[in-house]
N, C-alpha and C positions, 0 to 999 in steps of 0.2 A: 504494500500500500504506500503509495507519494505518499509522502509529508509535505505542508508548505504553510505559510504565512502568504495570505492572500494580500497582496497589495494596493489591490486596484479593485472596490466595488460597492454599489451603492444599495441602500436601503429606501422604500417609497410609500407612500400610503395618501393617493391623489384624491380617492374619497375623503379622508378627514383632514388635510392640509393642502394648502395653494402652491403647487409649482407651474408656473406659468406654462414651458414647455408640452405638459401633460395635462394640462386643466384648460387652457385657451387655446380658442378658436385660433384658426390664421396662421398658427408656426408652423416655417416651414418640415419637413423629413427632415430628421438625422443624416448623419454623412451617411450612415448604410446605405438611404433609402425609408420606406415609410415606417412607422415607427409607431402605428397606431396600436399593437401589442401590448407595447409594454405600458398602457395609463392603465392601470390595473395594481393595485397594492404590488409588492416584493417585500417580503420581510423576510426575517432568521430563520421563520420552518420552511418558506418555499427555497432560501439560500440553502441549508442545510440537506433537503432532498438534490436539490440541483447538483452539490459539492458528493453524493451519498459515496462511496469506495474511496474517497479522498482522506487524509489525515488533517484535516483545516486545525494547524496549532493556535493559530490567531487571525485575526484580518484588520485590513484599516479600510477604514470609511473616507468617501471621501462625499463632498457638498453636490447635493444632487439639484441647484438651480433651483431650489426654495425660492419660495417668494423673499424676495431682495427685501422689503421694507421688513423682514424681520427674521436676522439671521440668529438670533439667541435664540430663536423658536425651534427652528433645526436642530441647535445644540444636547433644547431641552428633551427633544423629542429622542434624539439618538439616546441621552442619559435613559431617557424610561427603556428603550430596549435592550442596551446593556445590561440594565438589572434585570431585565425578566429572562434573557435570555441569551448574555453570556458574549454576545457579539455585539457589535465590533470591542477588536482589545482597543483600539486608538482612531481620530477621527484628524479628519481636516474640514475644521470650516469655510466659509463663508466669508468673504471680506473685499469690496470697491475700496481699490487702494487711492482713488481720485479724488473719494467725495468727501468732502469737507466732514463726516462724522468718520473718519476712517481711524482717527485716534481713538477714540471710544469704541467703536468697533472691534477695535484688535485687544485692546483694555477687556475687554468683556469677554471673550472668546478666550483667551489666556487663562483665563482666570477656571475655565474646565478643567481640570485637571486629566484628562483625556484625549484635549484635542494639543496638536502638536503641529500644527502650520493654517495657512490658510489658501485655497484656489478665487482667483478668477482668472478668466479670459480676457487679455487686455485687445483694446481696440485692434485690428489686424484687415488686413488685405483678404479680396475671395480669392487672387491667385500672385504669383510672383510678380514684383514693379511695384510701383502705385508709392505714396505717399509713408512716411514711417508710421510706424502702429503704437500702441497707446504706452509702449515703457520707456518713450523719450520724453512724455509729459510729467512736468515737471510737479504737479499736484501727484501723480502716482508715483513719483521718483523718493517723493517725502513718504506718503504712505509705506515706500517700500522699504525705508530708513527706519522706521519703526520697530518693524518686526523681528530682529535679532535681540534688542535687550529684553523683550519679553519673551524669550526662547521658544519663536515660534521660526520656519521656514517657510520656504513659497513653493507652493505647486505651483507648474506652469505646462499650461495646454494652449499651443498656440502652433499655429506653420511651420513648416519647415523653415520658408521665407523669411521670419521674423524670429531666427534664431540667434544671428548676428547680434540683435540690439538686447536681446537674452544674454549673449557673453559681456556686452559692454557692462550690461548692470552687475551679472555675478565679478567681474575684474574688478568694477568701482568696489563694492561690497561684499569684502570676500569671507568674509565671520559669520554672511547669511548664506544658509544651505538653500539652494534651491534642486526639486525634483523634477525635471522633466515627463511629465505622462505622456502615454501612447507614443512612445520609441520617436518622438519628434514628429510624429502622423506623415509617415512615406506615404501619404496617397495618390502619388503617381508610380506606378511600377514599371514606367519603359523605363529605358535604360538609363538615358535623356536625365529620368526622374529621380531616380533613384541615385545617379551620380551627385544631383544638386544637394538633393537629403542630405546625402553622407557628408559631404561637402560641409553643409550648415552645421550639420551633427558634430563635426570635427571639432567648432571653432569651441561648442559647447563641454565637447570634451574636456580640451585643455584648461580648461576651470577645476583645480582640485574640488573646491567648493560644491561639483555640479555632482546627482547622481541619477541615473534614468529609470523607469519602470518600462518593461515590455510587455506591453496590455495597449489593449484598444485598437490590434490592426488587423481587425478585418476591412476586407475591400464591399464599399459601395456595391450593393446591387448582387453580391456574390456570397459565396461561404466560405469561412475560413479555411483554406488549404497551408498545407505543409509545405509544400513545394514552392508557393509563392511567396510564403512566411517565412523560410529558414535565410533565406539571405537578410531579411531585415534584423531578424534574432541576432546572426553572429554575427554582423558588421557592427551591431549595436555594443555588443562585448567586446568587439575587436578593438573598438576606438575608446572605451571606458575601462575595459578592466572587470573581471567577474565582480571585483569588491564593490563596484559602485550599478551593480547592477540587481533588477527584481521583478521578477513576476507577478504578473494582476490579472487576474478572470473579467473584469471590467462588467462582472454580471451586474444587474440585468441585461445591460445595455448591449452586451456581447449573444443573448441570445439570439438576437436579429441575423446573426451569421453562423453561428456555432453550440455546438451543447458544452457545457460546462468540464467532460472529461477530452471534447476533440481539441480543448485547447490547452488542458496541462499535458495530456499527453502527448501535445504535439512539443510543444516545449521541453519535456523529457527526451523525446527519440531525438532532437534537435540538438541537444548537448549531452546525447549518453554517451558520445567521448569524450565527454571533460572526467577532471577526477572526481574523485568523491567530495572530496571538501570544498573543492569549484562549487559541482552539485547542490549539495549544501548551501551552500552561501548565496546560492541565486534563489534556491525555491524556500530558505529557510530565514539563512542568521542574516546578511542585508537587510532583509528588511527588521528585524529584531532589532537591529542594531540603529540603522538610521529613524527608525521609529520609535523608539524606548518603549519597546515593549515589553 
């Protein structure tokens, strides 16, 4: 039986709380594709049957696009299913590093004893070019400045394109940990694409500071395959290093392409030539370690 520390996945309940994405009209599909599936609760016991043959030591939660005007709601919400049932071990909140209550914000979210950074999606481009995205602005540059003396880190999900200005902030601030989610989102897989990705992926690399999670790539429109996934897995490690590397199921979100065992076992056949303690450290202690768990 895998053992793993789940790094990447979220908890939902759109019948008794507001997340805009699942509860409002008008938004568009997911990168998959449509997405109308998943507005339907997800919690611990439908996690737990999905995960069933798996050894789930721990998981981290991450902010599921809660209604923005009320991120401690989230927080508080995660606290109630912790106690009742044990998941998640650790969470990332919620947090607009722009808006003028972003100190409070982060004040507040700290103060969980559970939660251990915060995500947003800063302003970004739909494709390569275009204008810079929102972590040159100077109001989020502050926000971003905050979050190291309250021992919090940054998730960051964002283009490949907009990785560059991801190295400037982690080189200015190098005491803040930031995570990379979804392997830097290769969602181009010619070649073309995929050169650029790694490309960007490098610059983020060379940031000791930086660490990546490899969760969230499935392709638009398709199913998660092996064969189109192992080049993104092992260039991902190639250019990081096993230590700063971690596995995430990115369920629910991931069922739109894959069942919950075709993606750790894809990830297992993918590095069952590393060593054991590689092994280990990608499906286990990484994330233990960069998560205090």
């Amino acid at each position: 039986m895998l053992s793993l520390i789940d790094a990447h996945h979220h908890f939902w309940n759109p019948e008794a709380h507001h997340y805009p994405w699942l509860n409002d009209a008008g938004h568009p599909p997911h990168r998959y594709g449509d997405h109308a599936s998943l507005k339907k609760p997800y919690l611990p016991a439908d996690y737990r049957r999905d995960a069933e043959g798996f050894d789930v030591l721990g998981s981290v939660y991450v902010e599921a696009e809660w209604d923005p005007r009320d991120p401690f709601g989230e927080m508080r919400y995660i606290a109630s299913l912790r106690a009742q049932a044990g998941l998640p071990s650790v969470a990332i909140g919620q947090a607009w590093l722009h808006q003028p209550d972003a100190a409070a914000t982060l004040e507040q979210l700290a103060a969980f004893d559970f939660v251990r950074g915060v995500r947003q999606k800063p302003r970004a481009n739909p494709a390569p070019g275009g204008p810079d995205g929102g972590m040159t602005d100077r109001a989020w540059l502050e926000g971003y400045a905050r979050l190291q003396p309250l021992g919090l880190h940054y998730e960051l999900q964002t283009p490949w394109w907009h990785l560059h200005e991801a190295a400037r902030v982690a080189r200015d601030f190098p005491d803040t940990r930031i995570v990379v989610n979804h392997a830097g989102m290769p969602s181009d897989r010619s070649e073309a694409g995929l050169a650029a990705w790694r490309c960007a992926l490098a610059q983020m690399a060379a940031c000791p500071n930086v660490a990546i999670k490899i969760s969230g790539i499935g392709e638009a429109g398709g199913r998660w395959r092996l064969d189109a996934n192992r080049r993104v897995v092992l260039e991902a490690i190639e250019l990081f290093g096993v230590e700063r590397c971690m596995f995430g199921s990115n369920y629910p979100v991931d069922r739109l392409c894959a069942g919950f065992a075709t993606i750790f076992n894809g990830f297992a056949e993918i590095v069952k030539g590393f060593g054991p303690d590689e092994r280990a450290g990608l499906f286990v202690e990484n994330a233990r370690r960069i998560y205090r768990i």
